[in-house]
Every structure is written in structure tokens, then in C-alpha cells.
SEPA-337195 format. One record per residue: residue in one letter; y, x, z of N, C-alpha, C, CB in turn. Coordinates in nm, 2 decimals, always signed. Glycine has a CB too. Layout:
BEGIN
+--------+--------+--------+--------+---------+--------+--------+--------+--------+--------+---------+--------+--------+
: lodren : nnorth :  neast :    nup : canorth : caeast :   caup : cnorth :  ceast :    cup : cbnorth : cbeast :   cbup :
+--------+--------+--------+--------+---------+--------+--------+--------+--------+--------+---------+--------+--------+
:      a :      Y :      X :      Z :       Y :      X :      Z :      Y :      X :      Z :       Y :      X :      Z :
...
+--------+--------+--------+--------+---------+--------+--------+--------+--------+--------+---------+--------+--------+
***
This chain:
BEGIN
+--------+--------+--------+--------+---------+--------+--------+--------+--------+--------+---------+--------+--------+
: lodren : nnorth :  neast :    nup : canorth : caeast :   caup : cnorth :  ceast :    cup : cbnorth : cbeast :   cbup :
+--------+--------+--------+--------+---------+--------+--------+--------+--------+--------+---------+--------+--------+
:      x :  -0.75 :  +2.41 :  +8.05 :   -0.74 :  +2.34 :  +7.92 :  -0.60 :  +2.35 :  +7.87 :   -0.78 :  +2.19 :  +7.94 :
:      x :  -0.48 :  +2.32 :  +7.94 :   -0.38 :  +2.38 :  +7.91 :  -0.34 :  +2.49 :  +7.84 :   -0.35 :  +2.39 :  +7.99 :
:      x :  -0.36 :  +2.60 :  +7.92 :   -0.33 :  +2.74 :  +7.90 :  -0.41 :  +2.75 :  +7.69 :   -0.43 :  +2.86 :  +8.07 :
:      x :  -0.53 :  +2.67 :  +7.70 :   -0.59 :  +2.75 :  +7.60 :  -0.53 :  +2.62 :  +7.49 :   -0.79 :  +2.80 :  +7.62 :
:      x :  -0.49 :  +2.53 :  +7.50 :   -0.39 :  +2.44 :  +7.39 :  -0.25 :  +2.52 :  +7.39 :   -0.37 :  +2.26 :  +7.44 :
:      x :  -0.19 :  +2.54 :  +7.48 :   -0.05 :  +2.65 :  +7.50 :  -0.11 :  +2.82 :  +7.38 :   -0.03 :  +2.71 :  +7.75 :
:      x :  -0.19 :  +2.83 :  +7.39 :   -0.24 :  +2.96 :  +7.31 :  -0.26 :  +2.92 :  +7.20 :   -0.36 :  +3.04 :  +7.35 :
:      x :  -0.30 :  +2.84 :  +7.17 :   -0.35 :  +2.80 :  +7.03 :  -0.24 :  +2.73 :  +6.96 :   -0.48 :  +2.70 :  +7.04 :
:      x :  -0.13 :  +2.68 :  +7.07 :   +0.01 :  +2.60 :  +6.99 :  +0.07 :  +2.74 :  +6.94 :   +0.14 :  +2.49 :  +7.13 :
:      x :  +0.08 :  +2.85 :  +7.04 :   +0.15 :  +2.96 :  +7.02 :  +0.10 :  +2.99 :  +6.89 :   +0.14 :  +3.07 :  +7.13 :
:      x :  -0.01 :  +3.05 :  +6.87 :   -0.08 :  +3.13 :  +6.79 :  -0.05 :  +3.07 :  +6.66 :   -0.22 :  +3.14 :  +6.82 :
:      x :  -0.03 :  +2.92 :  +6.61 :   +0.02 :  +2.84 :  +6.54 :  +0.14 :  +2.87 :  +6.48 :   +0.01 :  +2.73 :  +6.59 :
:      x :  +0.21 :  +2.81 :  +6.55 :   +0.35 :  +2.84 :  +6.57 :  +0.40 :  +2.99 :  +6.53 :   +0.38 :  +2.81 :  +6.71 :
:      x :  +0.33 :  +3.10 :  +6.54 :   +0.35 :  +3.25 :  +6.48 :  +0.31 :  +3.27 :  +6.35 :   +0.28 :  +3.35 :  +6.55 :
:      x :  +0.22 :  +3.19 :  +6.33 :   +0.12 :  +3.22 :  +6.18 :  +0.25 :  +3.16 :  +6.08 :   -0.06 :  +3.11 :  +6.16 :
:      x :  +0.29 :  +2.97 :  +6.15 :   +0.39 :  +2.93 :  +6.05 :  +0.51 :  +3.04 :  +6.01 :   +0.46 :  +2.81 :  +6.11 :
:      x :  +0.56 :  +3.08 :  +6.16 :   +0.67 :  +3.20 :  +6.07 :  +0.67 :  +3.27 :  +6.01 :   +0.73 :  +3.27 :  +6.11 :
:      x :  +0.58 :  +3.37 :  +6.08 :   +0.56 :  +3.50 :  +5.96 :  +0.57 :  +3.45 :  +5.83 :   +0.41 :  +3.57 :  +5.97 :
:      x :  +0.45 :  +3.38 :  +5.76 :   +0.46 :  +3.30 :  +5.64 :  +0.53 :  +3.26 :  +5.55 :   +0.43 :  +3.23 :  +5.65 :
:      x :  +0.67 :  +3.20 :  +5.68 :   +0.77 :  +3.13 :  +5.64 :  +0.90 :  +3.25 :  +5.57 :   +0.80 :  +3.03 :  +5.77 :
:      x :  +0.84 :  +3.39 :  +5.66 :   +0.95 :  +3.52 :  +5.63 :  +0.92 :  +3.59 :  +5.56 :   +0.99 :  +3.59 :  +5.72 :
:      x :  +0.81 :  +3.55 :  +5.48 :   +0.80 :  +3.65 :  +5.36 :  +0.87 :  +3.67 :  +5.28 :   +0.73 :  +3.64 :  +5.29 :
:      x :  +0.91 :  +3.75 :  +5.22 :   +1.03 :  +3.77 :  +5.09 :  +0.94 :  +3.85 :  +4.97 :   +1.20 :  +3.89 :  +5.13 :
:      x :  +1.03 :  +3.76 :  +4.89 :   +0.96 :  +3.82 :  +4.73 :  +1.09 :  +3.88 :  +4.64 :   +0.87 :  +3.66 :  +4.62 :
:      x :  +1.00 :  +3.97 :  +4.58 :   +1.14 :  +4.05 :  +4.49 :  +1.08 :  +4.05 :  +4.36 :   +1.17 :  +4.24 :  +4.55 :
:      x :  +1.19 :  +4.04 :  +4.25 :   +1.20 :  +4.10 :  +4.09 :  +1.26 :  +4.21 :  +4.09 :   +1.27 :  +4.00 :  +3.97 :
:      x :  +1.17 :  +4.31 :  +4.06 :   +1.21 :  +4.44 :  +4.02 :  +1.23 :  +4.46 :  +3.89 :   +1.14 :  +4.54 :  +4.06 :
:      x :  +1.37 :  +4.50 :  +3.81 :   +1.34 :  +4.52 :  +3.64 :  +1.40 :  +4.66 :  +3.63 :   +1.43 :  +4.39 :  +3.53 :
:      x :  +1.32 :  +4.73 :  +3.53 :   +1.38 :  +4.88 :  +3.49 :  +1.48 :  +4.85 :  +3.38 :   +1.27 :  +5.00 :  +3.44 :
:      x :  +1.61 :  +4.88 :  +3.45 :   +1.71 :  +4.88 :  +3.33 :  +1.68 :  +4.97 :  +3.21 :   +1.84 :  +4.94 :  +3.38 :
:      x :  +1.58 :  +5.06 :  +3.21 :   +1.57 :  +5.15 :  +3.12 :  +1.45 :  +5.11 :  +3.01 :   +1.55 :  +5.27 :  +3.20 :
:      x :  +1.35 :  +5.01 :  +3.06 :   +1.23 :  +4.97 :  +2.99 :  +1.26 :  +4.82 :  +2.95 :   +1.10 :  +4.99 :  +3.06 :
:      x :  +1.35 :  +4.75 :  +3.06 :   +1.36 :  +4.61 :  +3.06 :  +1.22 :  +4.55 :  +3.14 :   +1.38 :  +4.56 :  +2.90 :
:      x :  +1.10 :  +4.62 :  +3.14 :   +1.00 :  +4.61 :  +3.23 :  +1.00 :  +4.55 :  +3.37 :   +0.95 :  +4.71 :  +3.25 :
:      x :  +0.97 :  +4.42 :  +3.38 :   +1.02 :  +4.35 :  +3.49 :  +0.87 :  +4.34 :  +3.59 :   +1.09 :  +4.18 :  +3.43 :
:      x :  +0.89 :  +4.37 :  +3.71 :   +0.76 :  +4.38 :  +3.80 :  +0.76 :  +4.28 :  +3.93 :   +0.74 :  +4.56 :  +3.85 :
:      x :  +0.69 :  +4.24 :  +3.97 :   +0.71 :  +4.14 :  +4.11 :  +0.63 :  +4.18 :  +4.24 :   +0.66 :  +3.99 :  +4.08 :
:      x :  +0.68 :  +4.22 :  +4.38 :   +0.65 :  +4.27 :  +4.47 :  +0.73 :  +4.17 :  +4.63 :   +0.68 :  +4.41 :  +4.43 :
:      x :  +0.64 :  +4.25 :  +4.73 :   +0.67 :  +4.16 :  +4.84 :  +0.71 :  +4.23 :  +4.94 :   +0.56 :  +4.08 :  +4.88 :
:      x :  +0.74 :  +4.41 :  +4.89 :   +0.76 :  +4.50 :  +4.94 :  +0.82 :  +4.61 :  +4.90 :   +0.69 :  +4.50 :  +4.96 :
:      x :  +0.94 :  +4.63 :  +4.94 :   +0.99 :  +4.77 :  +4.84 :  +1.03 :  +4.88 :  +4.98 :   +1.18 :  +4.72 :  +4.71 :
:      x :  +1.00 :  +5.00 :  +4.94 :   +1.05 :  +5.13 :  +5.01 :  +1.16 :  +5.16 :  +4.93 :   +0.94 :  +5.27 :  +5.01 :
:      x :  +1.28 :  +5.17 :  +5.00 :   +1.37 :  +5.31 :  +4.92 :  +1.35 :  +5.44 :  +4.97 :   +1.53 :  +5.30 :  +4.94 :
:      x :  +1.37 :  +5.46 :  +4.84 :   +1.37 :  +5.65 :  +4.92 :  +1.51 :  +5.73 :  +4.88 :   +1.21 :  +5.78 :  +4.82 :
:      x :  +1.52 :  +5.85 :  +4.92 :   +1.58 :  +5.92 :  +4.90 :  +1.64 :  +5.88 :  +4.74 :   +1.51 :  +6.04 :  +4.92 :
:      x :  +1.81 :  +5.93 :  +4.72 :   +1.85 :  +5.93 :  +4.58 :  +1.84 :  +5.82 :  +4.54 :   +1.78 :  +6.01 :  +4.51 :
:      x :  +1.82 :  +5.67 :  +4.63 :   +1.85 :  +5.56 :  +4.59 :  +1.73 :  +5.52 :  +4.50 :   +1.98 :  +5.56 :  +4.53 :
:      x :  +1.63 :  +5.56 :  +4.48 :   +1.49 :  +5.56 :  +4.42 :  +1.42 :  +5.44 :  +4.48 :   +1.40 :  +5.70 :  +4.46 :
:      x :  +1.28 :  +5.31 :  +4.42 :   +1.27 :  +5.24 :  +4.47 :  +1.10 :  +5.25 :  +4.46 :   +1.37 :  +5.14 :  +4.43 :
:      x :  +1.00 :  +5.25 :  +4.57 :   +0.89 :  +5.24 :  +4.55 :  +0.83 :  +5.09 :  +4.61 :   +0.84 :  +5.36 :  +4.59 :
:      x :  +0.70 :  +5.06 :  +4.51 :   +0.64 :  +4.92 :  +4.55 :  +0.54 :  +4.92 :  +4.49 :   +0.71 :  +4.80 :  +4.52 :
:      x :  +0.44 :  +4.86 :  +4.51 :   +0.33 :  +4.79 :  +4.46 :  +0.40 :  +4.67 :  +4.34 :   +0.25 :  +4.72 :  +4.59 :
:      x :  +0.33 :  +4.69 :  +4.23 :   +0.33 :  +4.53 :  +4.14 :  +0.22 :  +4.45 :  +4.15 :   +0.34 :  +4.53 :  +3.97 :
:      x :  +0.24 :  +4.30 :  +4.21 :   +0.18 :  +4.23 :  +4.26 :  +0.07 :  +4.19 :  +4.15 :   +0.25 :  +4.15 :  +4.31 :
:      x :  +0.14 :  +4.26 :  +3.97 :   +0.10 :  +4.18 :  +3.84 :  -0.02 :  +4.27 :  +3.83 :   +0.23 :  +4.19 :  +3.69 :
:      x :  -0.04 :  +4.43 :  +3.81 :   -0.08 :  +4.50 :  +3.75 :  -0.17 :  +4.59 :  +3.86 :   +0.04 :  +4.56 :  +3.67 :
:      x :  -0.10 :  +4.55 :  +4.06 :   -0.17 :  +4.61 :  +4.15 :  -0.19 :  +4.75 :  +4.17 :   -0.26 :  +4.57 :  +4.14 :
:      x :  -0.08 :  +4.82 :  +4.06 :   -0.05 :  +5.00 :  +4.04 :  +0.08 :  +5.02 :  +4.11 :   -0.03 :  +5.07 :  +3.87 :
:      x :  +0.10 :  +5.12 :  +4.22 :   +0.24 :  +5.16 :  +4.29 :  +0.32 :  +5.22 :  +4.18 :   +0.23 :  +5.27 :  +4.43 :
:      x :  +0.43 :  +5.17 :  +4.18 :   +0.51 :  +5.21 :  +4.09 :  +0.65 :  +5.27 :  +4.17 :   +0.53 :  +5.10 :  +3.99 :
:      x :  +0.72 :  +5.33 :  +4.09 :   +0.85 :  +5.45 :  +4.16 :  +0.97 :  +5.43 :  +4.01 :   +0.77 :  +5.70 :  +4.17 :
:      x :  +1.04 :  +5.39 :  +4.10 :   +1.17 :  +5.36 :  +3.99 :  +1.27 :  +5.43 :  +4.04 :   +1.22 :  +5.20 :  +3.97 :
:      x :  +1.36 :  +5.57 :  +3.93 :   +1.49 :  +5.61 :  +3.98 :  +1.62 :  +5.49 :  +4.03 :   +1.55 :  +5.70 :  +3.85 :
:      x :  +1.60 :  +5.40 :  +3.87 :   +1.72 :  +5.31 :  +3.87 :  +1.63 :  +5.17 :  +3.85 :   +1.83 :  +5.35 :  +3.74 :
:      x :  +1.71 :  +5.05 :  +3.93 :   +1.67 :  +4.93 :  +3.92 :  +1.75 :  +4.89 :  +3.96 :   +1.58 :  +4.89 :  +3.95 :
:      x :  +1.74 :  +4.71 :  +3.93 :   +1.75 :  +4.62 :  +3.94 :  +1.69 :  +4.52 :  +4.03 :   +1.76 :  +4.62 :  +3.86 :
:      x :  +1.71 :  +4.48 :  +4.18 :   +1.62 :  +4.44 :  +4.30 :  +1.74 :  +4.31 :  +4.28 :   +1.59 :  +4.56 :  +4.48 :
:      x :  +1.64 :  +4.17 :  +4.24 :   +1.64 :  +4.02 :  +4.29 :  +1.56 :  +3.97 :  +4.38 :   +1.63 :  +3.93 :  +4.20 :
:      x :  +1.61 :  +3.94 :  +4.49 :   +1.47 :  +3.82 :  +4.59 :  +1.49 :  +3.69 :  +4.48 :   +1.55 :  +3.74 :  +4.83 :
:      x :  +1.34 :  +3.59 :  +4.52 :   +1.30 :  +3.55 :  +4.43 :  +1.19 :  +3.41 :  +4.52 :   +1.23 :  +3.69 :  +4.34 :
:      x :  +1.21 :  +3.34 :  +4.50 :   +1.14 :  +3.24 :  +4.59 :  +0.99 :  +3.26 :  +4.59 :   +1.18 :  +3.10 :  +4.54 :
:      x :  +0.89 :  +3.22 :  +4.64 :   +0.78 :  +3.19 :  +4.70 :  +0.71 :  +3.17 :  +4.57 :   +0.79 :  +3.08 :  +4.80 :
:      x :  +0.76 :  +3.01 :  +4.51 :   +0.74 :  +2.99 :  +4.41 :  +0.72 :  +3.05 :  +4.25 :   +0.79 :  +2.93 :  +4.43 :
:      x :  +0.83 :  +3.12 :  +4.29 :   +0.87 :  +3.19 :  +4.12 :  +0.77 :  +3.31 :  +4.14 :   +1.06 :  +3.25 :  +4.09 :
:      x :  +0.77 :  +3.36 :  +4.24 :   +0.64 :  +3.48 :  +4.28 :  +0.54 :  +3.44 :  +4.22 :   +0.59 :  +3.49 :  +4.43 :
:      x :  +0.49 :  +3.36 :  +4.27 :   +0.35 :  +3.27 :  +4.27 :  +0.33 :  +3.28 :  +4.09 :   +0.37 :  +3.09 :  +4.34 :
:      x :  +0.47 :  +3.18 :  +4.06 :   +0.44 :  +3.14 :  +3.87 :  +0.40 :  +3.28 :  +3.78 :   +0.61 :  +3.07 :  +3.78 :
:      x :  +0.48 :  +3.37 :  +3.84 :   +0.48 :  +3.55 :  +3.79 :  +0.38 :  +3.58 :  +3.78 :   +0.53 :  +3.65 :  +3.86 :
:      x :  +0.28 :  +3.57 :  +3.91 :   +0.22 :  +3.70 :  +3.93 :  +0.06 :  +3.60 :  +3.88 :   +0.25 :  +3.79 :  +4.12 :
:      x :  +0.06 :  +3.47 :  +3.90 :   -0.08 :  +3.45 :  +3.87 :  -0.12 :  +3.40 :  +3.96 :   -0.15 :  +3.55 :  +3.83 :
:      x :  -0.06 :  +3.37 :  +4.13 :   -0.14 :  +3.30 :  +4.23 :  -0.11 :  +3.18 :  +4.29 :   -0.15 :  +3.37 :  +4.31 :
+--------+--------+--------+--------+---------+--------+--------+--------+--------+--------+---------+--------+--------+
***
């Protein structure tokens, strides 16, 4: 009975963090002013930035940008969830 409340505290206790370590980003193209919101960015080569927009759900590829983190909240108000 232990072991499987110890598993289930654990299992708890992991879900809170992860959750808690999510990061959110504002991506804006200096060049369009086109501002996009994601929870995930690749850089690539040449300082290039790829991500999903959380708004529109199309991967997008930016030469030049502009990367703010962005609270939980403000995510949320952005994107619609």
C-alpha cells in the first residue's frame, strides 16, 4: 500500500513540474512586424529560427527575429486557450 501511494505521490509530483517548466515565447518578424506565439523554437544554422505558431498551427522559418519568453498567461490570452 505504501510503495503504490509513494508511486502515485511521485508520478504527481513530476506531472506538477514539467507543467510548471514550460516556457512560452513571442516571436516577431522585424521585417513584417508579424508577431507569432510558440512553446518551442529550433535554431538553426545562420542564426535562423524555426517553430510552430501556436495561432495559425503552420511551422514557420524566420532568417531574422525577435525571441521574448512570455508568461503562461499572456500565451494563453494570444493564442486562444
Amino acid at each position: 500500500m505504501k510503495r503504490k501511494l509513494s508511486a502515485m505521490l511521485l508520478a504527481v509530483c513530476l506531472t506538477l513540474s514539467l507543467a510548471a517548466c514550460s516556457t512560452y515565447y513571442q516571436v516577431k518578424d522585424p521585417a513584417s512586424d508579424i508577431v507569432y506565439y510558440t512553446g518551442d523554437i529550433k535554431k538553426l544554422k545562420g542564426g535562423a529560427v524555426k517553430f510552430k505558431d501556436e495561432k495559425t498551427k503552420t511551422e514557420v522559418t524566420l532568417q531574422t527575429s525577435e525571441v521574448k519568453e512570455i508568461s503562461k498567461d499572456t500565451f494563453s490570452e494570444a493564442v486562444g486557450k
